[in-house]
C-alpha atoms as a printed R data frame, in Angstrom:
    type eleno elety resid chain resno       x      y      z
1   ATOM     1    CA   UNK     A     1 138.216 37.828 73.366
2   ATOM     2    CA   UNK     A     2 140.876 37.605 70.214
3   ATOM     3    CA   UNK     A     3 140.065 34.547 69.004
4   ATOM     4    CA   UNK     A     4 142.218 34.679 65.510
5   ATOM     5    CA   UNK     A     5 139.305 34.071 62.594
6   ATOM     6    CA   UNK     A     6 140.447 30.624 60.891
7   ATOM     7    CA   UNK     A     7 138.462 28.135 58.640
8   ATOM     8    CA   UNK     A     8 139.191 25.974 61.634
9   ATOM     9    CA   UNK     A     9 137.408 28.177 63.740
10  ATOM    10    CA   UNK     A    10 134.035 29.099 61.408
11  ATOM    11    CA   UNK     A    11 133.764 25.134 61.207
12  ATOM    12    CA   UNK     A    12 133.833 24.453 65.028
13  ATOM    13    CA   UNK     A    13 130.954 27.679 65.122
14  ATOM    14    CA   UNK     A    14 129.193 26.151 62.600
15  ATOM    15    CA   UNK     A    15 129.318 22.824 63.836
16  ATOM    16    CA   UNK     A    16 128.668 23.820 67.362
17  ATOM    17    CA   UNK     A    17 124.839 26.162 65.944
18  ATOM    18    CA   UNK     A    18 124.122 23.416 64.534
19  ATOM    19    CA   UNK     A    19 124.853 21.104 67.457
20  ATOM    20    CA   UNK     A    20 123.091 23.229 69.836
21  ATOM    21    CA   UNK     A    21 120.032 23.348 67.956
22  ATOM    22    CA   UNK     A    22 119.424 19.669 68.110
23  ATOM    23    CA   UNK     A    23 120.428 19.166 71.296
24  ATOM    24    CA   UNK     A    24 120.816 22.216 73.716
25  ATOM    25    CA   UNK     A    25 123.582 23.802 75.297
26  ATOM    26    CA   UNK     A    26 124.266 20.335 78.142
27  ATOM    27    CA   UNK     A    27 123.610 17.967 75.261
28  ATOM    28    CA   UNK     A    28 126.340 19.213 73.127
29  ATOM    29    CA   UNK     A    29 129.857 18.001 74.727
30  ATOM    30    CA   UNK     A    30 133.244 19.283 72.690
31  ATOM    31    CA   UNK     A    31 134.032 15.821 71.862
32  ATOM    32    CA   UNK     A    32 130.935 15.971 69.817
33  ATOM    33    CA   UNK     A    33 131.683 19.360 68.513
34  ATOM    34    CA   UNK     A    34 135.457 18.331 67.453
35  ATOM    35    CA   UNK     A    35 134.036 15.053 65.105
36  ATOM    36    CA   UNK     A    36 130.947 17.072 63.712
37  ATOM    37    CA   UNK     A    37 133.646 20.058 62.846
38  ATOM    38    CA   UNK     A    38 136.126 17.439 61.437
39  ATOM    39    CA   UNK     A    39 138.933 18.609 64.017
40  ATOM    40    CA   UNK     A    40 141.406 17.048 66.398
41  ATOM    41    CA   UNK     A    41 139.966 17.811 69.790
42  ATOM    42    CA   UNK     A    42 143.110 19.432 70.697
43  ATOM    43    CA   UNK     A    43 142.652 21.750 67.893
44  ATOM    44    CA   UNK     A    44 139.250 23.105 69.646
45  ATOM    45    CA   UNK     A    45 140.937 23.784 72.911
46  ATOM    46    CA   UNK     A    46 143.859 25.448 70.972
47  ATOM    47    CA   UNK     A    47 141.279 28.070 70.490
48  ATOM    48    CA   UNK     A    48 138.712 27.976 73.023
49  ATOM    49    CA   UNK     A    49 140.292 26.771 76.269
50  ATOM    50    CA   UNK     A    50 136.687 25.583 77.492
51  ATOM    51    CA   UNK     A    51 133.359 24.976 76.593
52  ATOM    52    CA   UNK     A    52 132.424 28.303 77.871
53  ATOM    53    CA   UNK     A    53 135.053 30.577 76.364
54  ATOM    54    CA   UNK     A    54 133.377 28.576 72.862
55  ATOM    55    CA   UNK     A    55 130.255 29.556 73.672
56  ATOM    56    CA   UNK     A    56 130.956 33.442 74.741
57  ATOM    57    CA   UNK     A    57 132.885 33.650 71.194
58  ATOM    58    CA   UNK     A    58 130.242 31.989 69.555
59  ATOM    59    CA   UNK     A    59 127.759 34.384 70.489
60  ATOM    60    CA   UNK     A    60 129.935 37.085 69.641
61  ATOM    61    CA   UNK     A    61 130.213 35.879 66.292
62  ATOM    62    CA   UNK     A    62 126.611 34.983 66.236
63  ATOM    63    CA   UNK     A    63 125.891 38.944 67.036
64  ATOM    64    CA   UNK     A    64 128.214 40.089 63.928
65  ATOM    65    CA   UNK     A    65 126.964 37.754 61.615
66  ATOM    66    CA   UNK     A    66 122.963 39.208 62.795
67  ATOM    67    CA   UNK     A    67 124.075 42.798 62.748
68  ATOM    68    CA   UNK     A    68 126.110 42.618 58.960
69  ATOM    69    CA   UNK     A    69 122.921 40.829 57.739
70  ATOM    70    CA   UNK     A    70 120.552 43.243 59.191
71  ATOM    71    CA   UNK     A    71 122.301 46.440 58.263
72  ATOM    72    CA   UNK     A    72 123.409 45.573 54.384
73  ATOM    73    CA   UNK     A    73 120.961 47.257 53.151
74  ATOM    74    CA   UNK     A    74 120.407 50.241 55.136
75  ATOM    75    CA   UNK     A    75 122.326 53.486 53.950
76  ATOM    76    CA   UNK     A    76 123.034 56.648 55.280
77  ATOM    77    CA   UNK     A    77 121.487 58.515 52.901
78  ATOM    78    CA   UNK     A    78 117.865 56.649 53.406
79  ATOM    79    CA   UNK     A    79 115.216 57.974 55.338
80  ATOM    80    CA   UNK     A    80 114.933 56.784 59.030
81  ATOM    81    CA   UNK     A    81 111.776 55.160 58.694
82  ATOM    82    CA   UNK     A    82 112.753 53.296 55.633
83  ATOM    83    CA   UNK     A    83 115.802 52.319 57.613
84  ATOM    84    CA   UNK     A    84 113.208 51.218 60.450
85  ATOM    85    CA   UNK     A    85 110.984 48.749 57.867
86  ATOM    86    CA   UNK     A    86 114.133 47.738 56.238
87  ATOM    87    CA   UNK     A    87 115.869 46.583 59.512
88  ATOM    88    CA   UNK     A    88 112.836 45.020 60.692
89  ATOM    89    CA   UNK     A    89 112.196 43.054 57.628
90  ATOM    90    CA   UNK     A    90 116.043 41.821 57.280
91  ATOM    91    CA   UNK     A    91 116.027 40.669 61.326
92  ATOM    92    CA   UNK     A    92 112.639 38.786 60.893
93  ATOM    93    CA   UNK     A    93 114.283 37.262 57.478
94  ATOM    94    CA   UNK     A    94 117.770 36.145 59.371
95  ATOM    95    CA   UNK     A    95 115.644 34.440 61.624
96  ATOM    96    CA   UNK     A    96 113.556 32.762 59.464
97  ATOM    97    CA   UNK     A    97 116.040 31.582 57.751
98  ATOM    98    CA   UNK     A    98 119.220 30.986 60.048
99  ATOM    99    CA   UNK     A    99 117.129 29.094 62.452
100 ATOM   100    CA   UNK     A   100 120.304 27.647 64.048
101 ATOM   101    CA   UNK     A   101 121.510 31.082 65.147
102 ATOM   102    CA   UNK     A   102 117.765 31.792 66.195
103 ATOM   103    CA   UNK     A   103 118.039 28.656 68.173
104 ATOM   104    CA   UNK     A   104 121.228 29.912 69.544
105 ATOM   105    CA   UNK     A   105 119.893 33.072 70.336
106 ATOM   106    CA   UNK     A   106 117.067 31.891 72.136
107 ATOM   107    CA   UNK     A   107 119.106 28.977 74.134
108 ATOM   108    CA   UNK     A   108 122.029 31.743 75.221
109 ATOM   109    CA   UNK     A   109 119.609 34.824 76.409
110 ATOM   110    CA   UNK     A   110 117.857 32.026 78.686
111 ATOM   111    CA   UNK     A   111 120.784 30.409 80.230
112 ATOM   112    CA   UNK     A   112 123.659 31.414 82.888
113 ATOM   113    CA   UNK     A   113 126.035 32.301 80.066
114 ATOM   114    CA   UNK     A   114 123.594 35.332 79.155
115 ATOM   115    CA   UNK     A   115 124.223 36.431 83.171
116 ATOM   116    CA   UNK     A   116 128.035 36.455 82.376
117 ATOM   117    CA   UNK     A   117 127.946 38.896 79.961
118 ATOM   118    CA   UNK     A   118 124.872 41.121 81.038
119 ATOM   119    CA   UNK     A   119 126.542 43.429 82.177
120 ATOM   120    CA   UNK     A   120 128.841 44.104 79.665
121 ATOM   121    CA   UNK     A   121 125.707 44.604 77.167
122 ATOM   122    CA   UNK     A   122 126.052 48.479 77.926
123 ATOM   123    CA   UNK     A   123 129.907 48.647 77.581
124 ATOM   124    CA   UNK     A   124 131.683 49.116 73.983
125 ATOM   125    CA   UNK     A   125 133.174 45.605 73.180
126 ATOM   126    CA   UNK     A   126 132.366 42.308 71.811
127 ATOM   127    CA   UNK     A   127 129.162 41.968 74.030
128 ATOM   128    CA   UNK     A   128 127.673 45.159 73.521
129 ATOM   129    CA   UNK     A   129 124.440 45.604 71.678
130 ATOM   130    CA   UNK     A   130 125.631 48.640 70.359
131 ATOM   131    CA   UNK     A   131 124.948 48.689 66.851
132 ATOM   132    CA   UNK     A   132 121.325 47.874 67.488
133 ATOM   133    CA   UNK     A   133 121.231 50.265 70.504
134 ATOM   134    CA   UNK     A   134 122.788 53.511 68.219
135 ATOM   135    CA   UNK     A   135 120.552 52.477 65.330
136 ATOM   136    CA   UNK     A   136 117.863 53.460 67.759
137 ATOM   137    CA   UNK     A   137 119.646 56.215 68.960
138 ATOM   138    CA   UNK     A   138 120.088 57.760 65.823
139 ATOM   139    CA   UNK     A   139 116.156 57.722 65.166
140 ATOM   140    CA   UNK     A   140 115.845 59.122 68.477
141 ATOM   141    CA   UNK     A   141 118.658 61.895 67.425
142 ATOM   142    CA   UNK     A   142 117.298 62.560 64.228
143 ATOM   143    CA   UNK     A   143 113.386 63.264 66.057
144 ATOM   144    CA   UNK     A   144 112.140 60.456 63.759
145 ATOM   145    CA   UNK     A   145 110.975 58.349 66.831
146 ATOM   146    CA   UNK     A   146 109.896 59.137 70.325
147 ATOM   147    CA   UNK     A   147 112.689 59.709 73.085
148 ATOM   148    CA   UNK     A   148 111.386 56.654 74.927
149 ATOM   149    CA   UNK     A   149 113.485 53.955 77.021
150 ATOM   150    CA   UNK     A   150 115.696 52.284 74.622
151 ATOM   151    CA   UNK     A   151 115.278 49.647 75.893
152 ATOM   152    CA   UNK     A   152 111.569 49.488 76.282
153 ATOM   153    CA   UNK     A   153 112.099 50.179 72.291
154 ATOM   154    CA   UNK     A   154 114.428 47.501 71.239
155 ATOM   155    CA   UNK     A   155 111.759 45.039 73.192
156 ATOM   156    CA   UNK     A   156 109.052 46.161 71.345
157 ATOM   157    CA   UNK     A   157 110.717 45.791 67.677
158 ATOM   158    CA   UNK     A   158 112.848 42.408 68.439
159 ATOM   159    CA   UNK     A   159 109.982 40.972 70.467
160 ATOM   160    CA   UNK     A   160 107.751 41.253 67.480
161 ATOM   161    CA   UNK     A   161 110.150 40.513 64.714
162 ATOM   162    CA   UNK     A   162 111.000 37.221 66.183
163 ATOM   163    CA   UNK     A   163 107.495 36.107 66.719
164 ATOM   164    CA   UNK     A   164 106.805 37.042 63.196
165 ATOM   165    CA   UNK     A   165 109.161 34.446 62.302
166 ATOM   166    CA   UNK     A   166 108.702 32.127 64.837
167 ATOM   167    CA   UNK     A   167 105.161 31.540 63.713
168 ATOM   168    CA   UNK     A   168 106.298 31.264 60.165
169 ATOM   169    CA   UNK     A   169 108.645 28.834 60.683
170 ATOM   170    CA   UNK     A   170 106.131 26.500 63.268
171 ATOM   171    CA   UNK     A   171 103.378 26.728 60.536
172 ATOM   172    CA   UNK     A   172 101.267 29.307 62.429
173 ATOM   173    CA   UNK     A   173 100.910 31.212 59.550
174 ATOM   174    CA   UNK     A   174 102.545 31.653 56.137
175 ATOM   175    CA   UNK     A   175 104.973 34.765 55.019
176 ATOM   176    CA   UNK     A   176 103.001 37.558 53.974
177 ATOM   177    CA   UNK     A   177 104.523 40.949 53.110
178 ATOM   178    CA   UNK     A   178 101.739 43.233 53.628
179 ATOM   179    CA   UNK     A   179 101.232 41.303 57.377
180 ATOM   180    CA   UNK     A   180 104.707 42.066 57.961
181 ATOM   181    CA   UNK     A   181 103.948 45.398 56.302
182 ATOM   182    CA   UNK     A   182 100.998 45.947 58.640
183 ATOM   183    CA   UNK     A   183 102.657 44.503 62.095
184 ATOM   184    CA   UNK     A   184 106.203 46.963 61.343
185 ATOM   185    CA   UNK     A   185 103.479 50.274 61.054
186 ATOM   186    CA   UNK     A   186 101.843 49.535 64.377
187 ATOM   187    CA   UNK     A   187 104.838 49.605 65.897
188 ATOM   188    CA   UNK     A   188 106.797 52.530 63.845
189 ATOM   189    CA   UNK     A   189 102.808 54.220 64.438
190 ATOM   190    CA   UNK     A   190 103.363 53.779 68.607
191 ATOM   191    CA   UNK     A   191 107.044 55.665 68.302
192 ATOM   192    CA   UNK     A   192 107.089 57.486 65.537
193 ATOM   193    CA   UNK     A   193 107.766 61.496 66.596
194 ATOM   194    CA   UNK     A   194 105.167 63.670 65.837
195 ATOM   195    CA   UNK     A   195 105.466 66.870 65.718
């Protein structure tokens, strides 16, 4: 999974997200990919040999662009919780407002490309969910939250996160901070540690 980072290559992803949000995963051929990214279709299988080697790198590069967006602003030095609200407010944020990697996202955990790589989801590598995973880990290190299933955590927090945006992007409701306030304290309140 070296794909060698090229203009070339952030083009075809970008072309691709935005394919696959209009038109799925089966409705997006790499004919259509190559004249939406402005390349030779050659060039595309220079790089990605088939339409499922695109798609694995794609959500690779899909899960670094999430993770560097919802980590900027979290430091060290910041107290866990305020890590916690931060992280929570930057992932309901990305996907609010990078609804083609949302779309993505949502398309890829439902299909049989997801069951290619779910295994490798607990391994170190370009599929693992690792940075999300030791963010947790760290609270649970640090006794700010409950040693609970990560698992059962990460569901929790990304389940609600993404229907927070999801309604505010299908007009169920409007953004409001103290909502989003009020929705990231009942779930810090159900795993915070307590001594």
């Amino acid at each position: 999974m070296n794909v060698q980072f090229t203009d070339k290559t952030e083009s075809i992803f970008k072309s691709t997200l935005l394919l696959i949000k209009d038109n799925g995963f089966h409705g997006t051929p790499m004919s259509q990919i190559a004249k939406h990214a402005e390349v030779a279709i050659g060039t595309i299988y220079h790089y990605f040999p088939s339409k499922e080697n695109l798609i694995l790198h794609l959500f690779e590069y899909c899960r670094k662009e999430l993770y560097a967006y919802i980590f900027q602003n979290v430091h060290p030095t910041m107290p866990y919780k305020e890590q916690f609200f931060t992280v929570f407010r930057s992932f309901s944020k990305f996907h609010i407002e990078q609804r083609e990697y949302s779309c993505f996202f949502e398309q890829f955990y439902n299909s049989p490309y997801h069951e290619m790589i779910r295994t490798k989801e607990h391994e170190e590598g370009p599929y693992a969910q690792n940075a999300f995973i030791k963010f947790i880990q760290a609270g649970i290190a640090d006794k700010a939250i409950k040693p609970l299933n990560e698992q059962i955590i990460c569901a929790a927090y990304i389940g609600a996160a993404i229907t927070y945006a999801k309604n505010i992007v299908y007009g169920r409701n409007e953004h409001n901070e103290q909502e989003l306030t009020d929705l990231i304290t009942i779930i810090w309140d159900g795993i915070k540690y307590n001594d």
